[in-house]
N, C-alpha and C positions, 0 to 999 in steps of 0.2 A: 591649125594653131591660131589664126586670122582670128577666129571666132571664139578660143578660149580667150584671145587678149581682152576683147570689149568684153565676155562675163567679168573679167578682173575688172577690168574700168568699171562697169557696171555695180559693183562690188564696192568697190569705193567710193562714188558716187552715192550709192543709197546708205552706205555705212557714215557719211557726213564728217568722217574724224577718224586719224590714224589706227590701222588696222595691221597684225602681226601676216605675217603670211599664211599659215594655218589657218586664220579666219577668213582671208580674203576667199580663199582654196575653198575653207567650206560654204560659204556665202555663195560663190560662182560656180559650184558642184563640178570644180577641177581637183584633179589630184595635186595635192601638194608639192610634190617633185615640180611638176608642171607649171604651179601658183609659183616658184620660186624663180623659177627660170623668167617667165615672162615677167613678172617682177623687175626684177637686175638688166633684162634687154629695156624696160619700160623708164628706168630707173637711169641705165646711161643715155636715152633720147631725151629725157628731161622732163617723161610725162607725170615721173612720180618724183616724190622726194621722200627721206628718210630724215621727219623732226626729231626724233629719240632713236638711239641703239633698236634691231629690230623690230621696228615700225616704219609704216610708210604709210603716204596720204599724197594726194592731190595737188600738186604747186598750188 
């Protein structure tokens, strides 16, 4: 799982601007279940943030 988190980071980093989790997922060739989870764990350490309903991006 160590290594799907950084495709997500990696995923938003090259995406440069808030991305739904489906795209993050496809972006990072993780299964979405997967994209979600590490998401919401990424999301309570404070690596992400949520600027709109269903979006997320990069502090």
């Amino acid at each position: 799982m160590a290594d799907s988190v950084e495709l997500i980071l990696d995923a938003f980093r090259k995406a440069g601007k808030p991305l739904k989790a489906g795209e993050a997922a496809d972006m990072a060739g993780v299964d979405t279940k997967e994209a979600g989870k590490i998401i919401k764990k990424l999301q309570e350490e404070g690596r992400l943030i949520s600027p709109k309903r269903c979006f997320y991006g990069l502090p």
